[in-house]
BAMI-253514 format. One line per 3 residues: number of its first residue (from 1); for each residue x, y, z of N, C-alpha, C. Coordinates in steps of 0.001 Angstrom, whole numbers, plus 524288, in hexadecimal, padded with zeros to 5 digits. Layout:
# residues N
NUM> X,Y,Z,X,Y,Z,X,Y,Z | ...
This chain:
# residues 265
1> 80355,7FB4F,80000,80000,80000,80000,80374,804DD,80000 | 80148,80886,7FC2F,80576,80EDF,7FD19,804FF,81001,800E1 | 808F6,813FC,803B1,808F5,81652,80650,80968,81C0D,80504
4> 8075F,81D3F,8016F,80439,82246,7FE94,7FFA1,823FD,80195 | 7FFA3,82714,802E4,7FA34,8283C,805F8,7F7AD,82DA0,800F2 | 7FB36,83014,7FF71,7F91F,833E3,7FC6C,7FB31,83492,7F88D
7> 7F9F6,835BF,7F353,7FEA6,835FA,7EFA5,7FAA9,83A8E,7EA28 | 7FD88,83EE4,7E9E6,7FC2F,8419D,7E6A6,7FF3F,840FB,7E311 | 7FC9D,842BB,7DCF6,80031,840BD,7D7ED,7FFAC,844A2,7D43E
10> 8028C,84915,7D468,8046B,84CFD,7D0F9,7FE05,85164,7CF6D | 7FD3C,85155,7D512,7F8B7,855D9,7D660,7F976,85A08,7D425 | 7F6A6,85BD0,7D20F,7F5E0,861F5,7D055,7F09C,86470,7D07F
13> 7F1FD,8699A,7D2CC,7EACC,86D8A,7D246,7EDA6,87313,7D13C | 7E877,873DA,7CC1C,7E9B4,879AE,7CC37,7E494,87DB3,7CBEA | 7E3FF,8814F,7CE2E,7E19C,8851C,7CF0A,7E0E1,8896F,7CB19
16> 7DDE8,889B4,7C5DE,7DC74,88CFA,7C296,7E20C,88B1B,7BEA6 | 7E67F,88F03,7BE99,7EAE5,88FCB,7BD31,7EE4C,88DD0,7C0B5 | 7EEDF,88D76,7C404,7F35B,88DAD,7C792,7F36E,88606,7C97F
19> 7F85E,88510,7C942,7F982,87E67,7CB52,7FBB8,87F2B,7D0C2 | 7F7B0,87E70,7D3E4,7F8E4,87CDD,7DAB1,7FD44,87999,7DBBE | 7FCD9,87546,7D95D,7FDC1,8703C,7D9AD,7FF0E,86D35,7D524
22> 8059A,86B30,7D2F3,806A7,86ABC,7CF30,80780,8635B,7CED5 | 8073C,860A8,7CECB,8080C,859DD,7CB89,80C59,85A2C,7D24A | 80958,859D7,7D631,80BF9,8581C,7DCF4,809F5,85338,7DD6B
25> 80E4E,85010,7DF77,80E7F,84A6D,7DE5A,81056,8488B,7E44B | 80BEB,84548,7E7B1,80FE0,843B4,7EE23,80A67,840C8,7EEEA | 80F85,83E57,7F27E,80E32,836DA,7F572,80D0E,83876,7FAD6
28> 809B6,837EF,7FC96,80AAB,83876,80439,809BA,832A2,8061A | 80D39,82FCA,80A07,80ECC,82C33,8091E,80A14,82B09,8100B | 80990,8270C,81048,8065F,827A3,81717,80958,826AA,81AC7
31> 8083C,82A3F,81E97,80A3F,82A56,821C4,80DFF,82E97,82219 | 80E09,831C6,81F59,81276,836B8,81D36,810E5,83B69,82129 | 81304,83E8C,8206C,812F8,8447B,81FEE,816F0,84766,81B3A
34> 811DC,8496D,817D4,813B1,84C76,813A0,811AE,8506A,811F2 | 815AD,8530C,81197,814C3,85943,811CB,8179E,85BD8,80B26 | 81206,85EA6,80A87,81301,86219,80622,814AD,8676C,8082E
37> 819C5,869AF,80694,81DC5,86FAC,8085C,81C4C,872E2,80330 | 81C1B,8771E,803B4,81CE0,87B40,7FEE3,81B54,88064,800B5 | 81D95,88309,7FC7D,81C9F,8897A,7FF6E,816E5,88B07,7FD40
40> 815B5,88EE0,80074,80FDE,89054,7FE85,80C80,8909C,7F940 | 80982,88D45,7F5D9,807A7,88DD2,7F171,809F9,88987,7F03E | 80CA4,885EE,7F20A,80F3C,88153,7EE6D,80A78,87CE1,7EE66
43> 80722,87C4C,7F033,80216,87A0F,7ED51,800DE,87489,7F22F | 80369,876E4,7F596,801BB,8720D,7FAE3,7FE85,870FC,7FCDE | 7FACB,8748A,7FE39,7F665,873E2,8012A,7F1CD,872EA,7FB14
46> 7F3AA,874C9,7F667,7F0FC,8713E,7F21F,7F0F1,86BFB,7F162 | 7F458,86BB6,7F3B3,7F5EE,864FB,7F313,7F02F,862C4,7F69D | 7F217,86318,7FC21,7EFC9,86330,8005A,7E7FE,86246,7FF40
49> 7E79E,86869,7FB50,7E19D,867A7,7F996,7DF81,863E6,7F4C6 | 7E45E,86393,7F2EB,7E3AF,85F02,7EE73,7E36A,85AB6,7F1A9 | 7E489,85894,7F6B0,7E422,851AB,7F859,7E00F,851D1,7FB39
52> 7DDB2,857AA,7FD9B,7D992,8580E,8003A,7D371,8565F,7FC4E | 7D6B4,85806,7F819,7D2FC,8592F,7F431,7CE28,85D92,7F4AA | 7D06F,86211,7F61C,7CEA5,86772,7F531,7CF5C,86962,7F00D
55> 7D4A8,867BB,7EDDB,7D59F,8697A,7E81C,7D3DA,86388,7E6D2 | 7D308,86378,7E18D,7D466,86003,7DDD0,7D91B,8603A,7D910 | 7DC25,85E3A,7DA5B,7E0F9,85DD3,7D562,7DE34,85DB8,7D115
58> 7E303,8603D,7CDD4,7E086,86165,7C971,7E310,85C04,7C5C1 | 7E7AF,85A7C,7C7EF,7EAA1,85647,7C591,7ED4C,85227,7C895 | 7EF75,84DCF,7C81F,7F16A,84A81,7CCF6,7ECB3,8481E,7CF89
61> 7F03C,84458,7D3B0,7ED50,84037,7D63E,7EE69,84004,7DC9E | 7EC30,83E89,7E05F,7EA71,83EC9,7E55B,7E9D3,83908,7E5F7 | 7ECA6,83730,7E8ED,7E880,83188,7EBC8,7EA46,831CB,7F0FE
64> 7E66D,82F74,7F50C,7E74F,82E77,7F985,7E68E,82B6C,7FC7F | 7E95D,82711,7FDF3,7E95B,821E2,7FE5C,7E6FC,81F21,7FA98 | 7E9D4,81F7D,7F690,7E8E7,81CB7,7F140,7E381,81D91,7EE40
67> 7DFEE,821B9,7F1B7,7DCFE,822A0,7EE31,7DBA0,828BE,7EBF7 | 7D8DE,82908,7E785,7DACF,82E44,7E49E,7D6ED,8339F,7E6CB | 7D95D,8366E,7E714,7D844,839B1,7EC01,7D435,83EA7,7E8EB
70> 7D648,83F21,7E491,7D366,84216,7E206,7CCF7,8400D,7DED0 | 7CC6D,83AC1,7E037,7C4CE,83A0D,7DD75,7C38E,83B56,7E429 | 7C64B,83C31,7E989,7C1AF,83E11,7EBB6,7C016,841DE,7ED0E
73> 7BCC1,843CE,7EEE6,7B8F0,84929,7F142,7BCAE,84A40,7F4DE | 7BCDA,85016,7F5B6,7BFC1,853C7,7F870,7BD94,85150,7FF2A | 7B736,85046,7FDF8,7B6DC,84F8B,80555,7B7FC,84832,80603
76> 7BA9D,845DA,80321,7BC1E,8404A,8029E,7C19D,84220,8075A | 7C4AF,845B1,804E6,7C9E8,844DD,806AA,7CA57,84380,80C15 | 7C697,843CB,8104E,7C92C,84378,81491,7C807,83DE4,815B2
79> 7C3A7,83C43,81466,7C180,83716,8157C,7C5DC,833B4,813D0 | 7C886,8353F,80F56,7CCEE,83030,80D40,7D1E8,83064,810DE | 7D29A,83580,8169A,7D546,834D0,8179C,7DB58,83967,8184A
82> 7D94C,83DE8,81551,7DBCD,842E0,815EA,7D8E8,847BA,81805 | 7D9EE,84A17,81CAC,7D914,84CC5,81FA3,7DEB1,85214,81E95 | 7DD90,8569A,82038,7DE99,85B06,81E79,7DEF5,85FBA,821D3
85> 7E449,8632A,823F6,7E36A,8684F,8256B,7E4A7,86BCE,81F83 | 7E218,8720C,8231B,7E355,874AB,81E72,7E7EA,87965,820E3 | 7EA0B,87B2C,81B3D,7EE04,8801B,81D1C,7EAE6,884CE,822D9
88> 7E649,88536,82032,7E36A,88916,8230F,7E009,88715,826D5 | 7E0C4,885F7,82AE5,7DBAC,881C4,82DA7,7D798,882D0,82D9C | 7D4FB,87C67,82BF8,7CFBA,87D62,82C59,7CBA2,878C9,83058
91> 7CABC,87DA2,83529,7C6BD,87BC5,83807,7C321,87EB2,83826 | 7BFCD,87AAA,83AE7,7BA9E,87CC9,83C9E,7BB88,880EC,84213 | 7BA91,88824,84151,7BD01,88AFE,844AD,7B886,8899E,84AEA
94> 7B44E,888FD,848A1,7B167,88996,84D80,7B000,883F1,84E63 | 7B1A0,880BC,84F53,7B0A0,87C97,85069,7B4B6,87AB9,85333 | 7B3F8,87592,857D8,7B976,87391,85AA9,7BD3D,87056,85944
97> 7C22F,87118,85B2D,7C61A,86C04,858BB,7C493,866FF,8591F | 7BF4C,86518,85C63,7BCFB,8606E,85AA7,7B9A5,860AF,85746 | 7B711,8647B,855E9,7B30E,86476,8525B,7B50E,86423,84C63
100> 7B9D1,86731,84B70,7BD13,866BC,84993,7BE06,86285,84726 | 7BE90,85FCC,84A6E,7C3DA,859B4,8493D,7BED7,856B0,848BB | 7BA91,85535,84952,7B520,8520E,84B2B,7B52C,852B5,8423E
103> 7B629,857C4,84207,7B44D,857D3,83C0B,7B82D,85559,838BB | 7BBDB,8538F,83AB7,7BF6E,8505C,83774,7BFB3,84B58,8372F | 7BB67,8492B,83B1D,7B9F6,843C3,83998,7B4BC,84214,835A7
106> 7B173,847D0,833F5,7AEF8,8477E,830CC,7AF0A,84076,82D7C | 7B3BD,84274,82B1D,7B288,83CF5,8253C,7B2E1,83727,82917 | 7B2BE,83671,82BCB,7B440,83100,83063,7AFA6,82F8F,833D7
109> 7A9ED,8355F,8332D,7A501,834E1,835FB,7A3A7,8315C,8353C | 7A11C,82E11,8307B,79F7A,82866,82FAF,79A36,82797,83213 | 7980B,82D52,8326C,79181,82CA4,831B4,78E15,82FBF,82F44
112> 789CC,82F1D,82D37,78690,82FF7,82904,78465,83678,82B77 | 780F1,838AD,828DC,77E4E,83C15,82977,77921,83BF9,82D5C | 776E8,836A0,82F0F,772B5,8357A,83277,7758F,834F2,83846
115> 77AFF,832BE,83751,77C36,83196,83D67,77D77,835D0,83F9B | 78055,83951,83C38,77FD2,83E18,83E1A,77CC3,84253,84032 | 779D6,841F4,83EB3,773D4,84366,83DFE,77093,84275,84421
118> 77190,83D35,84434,77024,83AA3,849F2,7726F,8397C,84CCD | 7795B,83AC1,84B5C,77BE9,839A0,84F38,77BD9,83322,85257 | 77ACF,82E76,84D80,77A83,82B0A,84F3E,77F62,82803,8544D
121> 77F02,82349,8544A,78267,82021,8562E,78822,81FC4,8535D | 787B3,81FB3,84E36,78B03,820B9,84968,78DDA,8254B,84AC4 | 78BD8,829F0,84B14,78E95,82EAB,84A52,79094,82FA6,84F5E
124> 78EFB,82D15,85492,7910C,82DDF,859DC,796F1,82B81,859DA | 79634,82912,857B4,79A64,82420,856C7,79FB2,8272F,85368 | 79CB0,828A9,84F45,7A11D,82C5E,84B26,7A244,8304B,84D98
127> 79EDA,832EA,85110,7A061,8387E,85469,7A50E,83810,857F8 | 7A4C3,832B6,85A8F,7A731,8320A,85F0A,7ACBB,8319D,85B9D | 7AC79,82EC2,85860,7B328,82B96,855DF,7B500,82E54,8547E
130> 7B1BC,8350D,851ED,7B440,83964,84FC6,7B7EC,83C5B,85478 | 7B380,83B58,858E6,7B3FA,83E8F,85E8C,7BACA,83C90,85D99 | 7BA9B,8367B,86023,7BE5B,83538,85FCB,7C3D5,8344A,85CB1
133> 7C382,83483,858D7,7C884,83628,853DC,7C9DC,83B2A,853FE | 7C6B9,83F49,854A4,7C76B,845C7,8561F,7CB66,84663,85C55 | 7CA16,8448E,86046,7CA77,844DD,86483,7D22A,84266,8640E
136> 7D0E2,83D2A,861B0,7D6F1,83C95,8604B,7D9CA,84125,85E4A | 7D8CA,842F2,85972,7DBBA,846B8,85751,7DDC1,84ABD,859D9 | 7D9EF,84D10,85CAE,7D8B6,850C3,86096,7DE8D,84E8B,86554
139> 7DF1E,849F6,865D8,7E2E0,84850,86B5C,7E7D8,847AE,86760 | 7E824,84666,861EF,7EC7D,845D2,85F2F,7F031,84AAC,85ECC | 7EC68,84F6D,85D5F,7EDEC,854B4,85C4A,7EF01,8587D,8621C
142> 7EC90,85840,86755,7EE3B,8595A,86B0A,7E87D,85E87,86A55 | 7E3A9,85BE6,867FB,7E06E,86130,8686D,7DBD0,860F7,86C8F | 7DE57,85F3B,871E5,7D9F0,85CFC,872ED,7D82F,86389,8775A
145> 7DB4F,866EE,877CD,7D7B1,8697E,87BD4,7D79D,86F13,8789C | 7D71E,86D9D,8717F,7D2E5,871DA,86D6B,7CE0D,86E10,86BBA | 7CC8A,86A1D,86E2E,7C7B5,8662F,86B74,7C3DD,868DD,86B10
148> 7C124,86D80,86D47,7BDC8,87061,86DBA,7BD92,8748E,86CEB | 7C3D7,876EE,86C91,7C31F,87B42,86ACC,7C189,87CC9,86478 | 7BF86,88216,8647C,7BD28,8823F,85E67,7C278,88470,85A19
151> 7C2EB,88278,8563C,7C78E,8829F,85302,7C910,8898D,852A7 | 7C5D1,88D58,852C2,7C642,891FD,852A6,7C8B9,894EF,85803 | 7C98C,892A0,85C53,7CAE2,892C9,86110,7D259,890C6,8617F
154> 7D283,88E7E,85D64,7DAA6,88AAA,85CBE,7DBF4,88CA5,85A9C | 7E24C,88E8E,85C03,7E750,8900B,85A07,7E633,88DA0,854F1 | 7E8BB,89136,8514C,7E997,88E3A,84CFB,7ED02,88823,84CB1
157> 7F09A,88730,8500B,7F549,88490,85028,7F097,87F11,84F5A | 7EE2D,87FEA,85479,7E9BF,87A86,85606,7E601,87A74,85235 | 7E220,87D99,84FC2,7E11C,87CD2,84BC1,7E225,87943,84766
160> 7E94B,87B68,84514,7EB6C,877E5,84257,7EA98,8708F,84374 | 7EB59,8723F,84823,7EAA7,86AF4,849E0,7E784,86991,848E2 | 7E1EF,86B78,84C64,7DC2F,86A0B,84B36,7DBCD,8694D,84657
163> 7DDC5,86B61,84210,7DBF1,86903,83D65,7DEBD,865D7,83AE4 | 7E346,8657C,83CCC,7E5A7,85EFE,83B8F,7E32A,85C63,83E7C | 7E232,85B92,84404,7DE71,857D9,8461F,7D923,85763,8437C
166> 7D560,85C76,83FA3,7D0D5,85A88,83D4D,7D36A,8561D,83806 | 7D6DD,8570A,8372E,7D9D0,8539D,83224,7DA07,84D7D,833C6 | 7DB72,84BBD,838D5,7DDDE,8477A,83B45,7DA0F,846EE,83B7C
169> 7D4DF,84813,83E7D,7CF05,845C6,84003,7CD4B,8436D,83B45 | 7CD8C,844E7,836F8,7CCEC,8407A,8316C,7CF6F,83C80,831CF | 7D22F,83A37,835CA,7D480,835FE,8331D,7D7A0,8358D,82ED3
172> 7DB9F,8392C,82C4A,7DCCE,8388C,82896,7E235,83512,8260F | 7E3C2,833E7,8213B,7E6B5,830A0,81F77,7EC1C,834A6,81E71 | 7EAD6,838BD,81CC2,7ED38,83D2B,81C0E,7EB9B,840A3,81E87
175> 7EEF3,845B7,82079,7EE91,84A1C,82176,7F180,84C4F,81FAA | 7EED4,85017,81BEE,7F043,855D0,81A5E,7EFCA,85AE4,81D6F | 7F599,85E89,81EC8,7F5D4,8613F,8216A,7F72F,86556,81EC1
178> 7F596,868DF,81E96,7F6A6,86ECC,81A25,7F880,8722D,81FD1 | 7FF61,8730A,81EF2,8007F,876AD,821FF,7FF88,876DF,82806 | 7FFD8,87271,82AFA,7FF1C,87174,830BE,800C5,873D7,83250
181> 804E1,877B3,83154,80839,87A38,835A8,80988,87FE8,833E5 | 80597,88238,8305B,8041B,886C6,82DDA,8018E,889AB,833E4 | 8055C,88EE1,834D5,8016F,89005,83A80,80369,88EDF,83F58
184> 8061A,88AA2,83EB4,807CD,888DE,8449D,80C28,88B27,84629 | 80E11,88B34,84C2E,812D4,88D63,84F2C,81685,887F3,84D96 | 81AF6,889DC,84F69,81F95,885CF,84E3B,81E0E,8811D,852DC
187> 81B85,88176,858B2,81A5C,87DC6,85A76,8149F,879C4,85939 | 8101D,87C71,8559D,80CCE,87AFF,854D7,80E26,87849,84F9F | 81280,877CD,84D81,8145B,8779A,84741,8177B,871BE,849DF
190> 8193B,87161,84E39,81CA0,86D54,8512A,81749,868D3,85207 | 8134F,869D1,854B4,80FA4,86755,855FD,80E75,8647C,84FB8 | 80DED,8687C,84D12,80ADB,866D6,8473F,80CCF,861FE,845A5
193> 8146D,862CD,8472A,816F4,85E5B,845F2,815FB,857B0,8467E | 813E4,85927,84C5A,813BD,854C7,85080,80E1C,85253,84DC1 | 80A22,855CB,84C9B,804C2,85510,84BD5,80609,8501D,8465F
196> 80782,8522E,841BF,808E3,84F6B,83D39,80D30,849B0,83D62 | 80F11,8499D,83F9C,81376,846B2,841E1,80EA3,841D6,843F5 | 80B2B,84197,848DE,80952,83EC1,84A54,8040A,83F5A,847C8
199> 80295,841A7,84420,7FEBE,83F4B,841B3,7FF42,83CB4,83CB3 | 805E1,83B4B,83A7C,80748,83743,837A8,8081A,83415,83A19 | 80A76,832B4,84021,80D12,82FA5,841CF,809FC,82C5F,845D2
202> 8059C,82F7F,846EE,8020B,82E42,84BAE,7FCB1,82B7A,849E7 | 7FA2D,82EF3,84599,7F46B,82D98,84258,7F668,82ACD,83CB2 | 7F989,82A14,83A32,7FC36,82810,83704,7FA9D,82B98,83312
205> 7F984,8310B,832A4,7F7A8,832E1,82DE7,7FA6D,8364F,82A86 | 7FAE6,835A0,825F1,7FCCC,836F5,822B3,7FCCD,83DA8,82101 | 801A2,84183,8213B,8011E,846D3,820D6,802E9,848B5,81BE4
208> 7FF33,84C63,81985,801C4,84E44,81573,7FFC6,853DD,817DB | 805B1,85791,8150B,804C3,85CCB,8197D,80583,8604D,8157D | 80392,867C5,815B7,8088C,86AF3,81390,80A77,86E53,81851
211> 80FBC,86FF3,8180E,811DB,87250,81B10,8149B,87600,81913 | 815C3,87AA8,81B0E,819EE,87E32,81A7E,81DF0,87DFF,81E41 | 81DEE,87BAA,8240F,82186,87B61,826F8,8252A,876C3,825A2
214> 828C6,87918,8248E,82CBD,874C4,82292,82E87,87112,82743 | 82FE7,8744A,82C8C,8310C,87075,83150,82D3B,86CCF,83034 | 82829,86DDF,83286,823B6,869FC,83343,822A6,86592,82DC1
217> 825CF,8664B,82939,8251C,86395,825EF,82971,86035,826AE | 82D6D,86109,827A5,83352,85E32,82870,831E2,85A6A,82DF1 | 82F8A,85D07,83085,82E76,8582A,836FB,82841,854F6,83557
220> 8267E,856A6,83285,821E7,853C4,8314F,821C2,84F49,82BC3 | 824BF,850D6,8297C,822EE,84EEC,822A8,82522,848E8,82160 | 824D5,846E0,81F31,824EA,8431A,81D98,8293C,84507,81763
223> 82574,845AB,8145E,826D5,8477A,80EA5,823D1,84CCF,80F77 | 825C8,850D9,80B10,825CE,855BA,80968,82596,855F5,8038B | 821F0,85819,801DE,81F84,85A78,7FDA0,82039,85EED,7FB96
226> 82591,862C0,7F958,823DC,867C1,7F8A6,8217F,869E5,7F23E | 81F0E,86D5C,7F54C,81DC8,86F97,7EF00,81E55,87630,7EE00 | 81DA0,87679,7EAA1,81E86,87CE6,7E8F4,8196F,87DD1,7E45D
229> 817D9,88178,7E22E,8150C,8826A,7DEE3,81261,87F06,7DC88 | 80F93,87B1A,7E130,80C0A,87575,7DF79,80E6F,8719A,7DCE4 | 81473,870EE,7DC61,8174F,86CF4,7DB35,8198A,86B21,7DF14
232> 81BBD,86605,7DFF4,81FB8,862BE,7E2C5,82609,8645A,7E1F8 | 826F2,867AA,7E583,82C9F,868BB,7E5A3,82ED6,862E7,7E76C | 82DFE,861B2,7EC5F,831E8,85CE0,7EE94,82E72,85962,7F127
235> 83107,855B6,7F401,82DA7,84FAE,7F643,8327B,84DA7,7F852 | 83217,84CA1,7FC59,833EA,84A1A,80067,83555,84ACF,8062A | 83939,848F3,808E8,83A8E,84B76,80EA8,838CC,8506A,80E96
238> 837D8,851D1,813D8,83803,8582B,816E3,83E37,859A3,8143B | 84133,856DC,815A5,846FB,858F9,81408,84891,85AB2,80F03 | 84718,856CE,80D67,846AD,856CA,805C8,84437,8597B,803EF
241> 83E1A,85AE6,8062D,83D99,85F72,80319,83F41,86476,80417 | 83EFE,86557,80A1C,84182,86A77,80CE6,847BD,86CC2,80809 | 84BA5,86822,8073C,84D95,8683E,80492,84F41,86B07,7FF37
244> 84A9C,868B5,7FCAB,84B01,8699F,7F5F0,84A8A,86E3A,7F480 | 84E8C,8709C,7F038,84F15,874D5,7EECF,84919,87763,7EC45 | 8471B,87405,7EBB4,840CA,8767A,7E906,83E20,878D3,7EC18
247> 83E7D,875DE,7F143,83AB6,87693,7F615,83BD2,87B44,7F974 | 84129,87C95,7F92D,8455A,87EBA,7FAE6,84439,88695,7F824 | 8438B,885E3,7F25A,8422F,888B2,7EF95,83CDE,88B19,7F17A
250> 83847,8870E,7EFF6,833E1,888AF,7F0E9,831AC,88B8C,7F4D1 | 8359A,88A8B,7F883,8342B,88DE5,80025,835B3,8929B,7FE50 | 83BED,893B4,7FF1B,83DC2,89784,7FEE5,84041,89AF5,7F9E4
253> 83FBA,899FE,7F5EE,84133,89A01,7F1BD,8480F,89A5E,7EF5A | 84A1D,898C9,7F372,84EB5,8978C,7F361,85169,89251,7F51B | 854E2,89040,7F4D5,8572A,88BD7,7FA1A,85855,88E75,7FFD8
256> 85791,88B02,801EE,85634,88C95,807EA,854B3,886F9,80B1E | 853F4,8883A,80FD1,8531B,883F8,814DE,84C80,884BD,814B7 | 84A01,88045,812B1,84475,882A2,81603,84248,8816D,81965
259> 847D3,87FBE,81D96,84582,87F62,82347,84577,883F1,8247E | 84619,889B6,82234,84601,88D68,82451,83FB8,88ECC,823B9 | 83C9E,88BF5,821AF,83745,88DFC,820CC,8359B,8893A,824CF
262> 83674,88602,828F9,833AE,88497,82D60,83238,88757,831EA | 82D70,88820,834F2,82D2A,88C18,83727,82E3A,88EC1,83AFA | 8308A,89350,83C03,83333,894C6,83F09,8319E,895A8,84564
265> 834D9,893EA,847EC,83333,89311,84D96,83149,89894,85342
């Protein structure tokens, strides 16, 4: 059996005139952490909406766990197993970090429109198991004394979490993380570390990320992805790509260290 969990095949989308996203070609292997790097506009978080399937490619192929990702419906994606933060968070402001997380077991309810309705034996049952898979997450992430508070009431820092924890409450096969550590202090950027780390190592789940913090990509990554102007500059190690004169270029437009673009303490 592969150990392919995701594999895009020379994706492309373009927008009127303009190509987002040029023939980008990558394997995410399970059990990984892999992270797409590039400087602003290099077409990452396109990527990101292309597997969500918010965009539809205009060219190329998608499968995910061997099956093809693009015949399904945009509200399919999570049910097969990919769950999602965004650059800009998005919660529910007036509602609580359980109420919150309660909505991310949505696709896993497994009852009809009548039990709901009546609140049968069925749906007590699904209520409780949700209760309970939430309540984990909640003790995984360390959120247990914001469970009530309303999302409009948290630091941004906690926020960020809460909505990786609504991501984890799916159950998912993958997690996609757009920019986890966009926002954060250098100690909340340390935590972020720890968070990703044991949710490959702990829940066995598979990360595909984008990042601009190069530290947090070098202590976290697996493989590295960079791109520039919706093409594939490089692929491989944190080191290797940190490395390459392309990648090297694309930051600063010269050669240079771009550990000097990790963030400063």
């Amino acid at each position: 059996m592969s150990d392919i969990l995701l594999s895009a095949k020379d994706i492309g989308v373009r927008f009127g005139g303009v190509v987002a996203v040029n023939k980008v070609s990558f394997d995410v292997k399970q059990g990984e952490v892999f992270t797409l790097i590039g400087p602003n506009g290099a077409g990452k978080t396109t990527v990101f909406n292309l597997i969500s399937r918010i965009y539809t490619p205009t060219s190329g192929a998608i499968s995910f766990g061997g099956r093809d990702l693009l015949a399904c419906a945009p509200h399919e994606v999570a049910a097969l197993g990919i769950a999602r933060t965004f650059q800009n968070i998005e919660l529910f402001e007036h509602a609580s970090v359980l109420q919150n997380l309660l909505i991310g077991r949505h696709t896993h309810r497994g009852t009809g429109f009548l039990d709901d309705l009546f609140f049968t034996g069925k749906a007590r049952r699904a209520a409780l198991a949700a209760r309970e898979k939430v309540e984990h997450v909640i003790d995984f992430l360390d959120l247990q004394r914001y469970r009530d508070t309303l999302i409009a009431g948290l630091p941004y820092g906690v926020r960020k979490v809460v909505e990786m924890a609504r991501a984890l409450c799916c159950e998912p096969k993958l997690l996609l993380l757009d920019e986890p550590s966009s926002g954060l202090n250098v100690e909340e950027t340390e935590d972020m570390v720890w968070w990703i780390d044991d949710i490959r190592r702990e829940m066995g789940i598979t990360v595909l990320m984008v990042e601009h913090d190069m530290s947090l990509v070098s202590k976290v990554s697996d493989r590295v992805l960079a791109m520039n102007q919706g093409e594939v500059l490089a692929l491989g190690s944190p080191a290797e790509v940190q490395a390459h004169p392309g990648v090297i270029e694309a930051y600063l437009g010269s050669s240079g260290d771009l550990s000097s673009l990790r963030r400063a303490p």
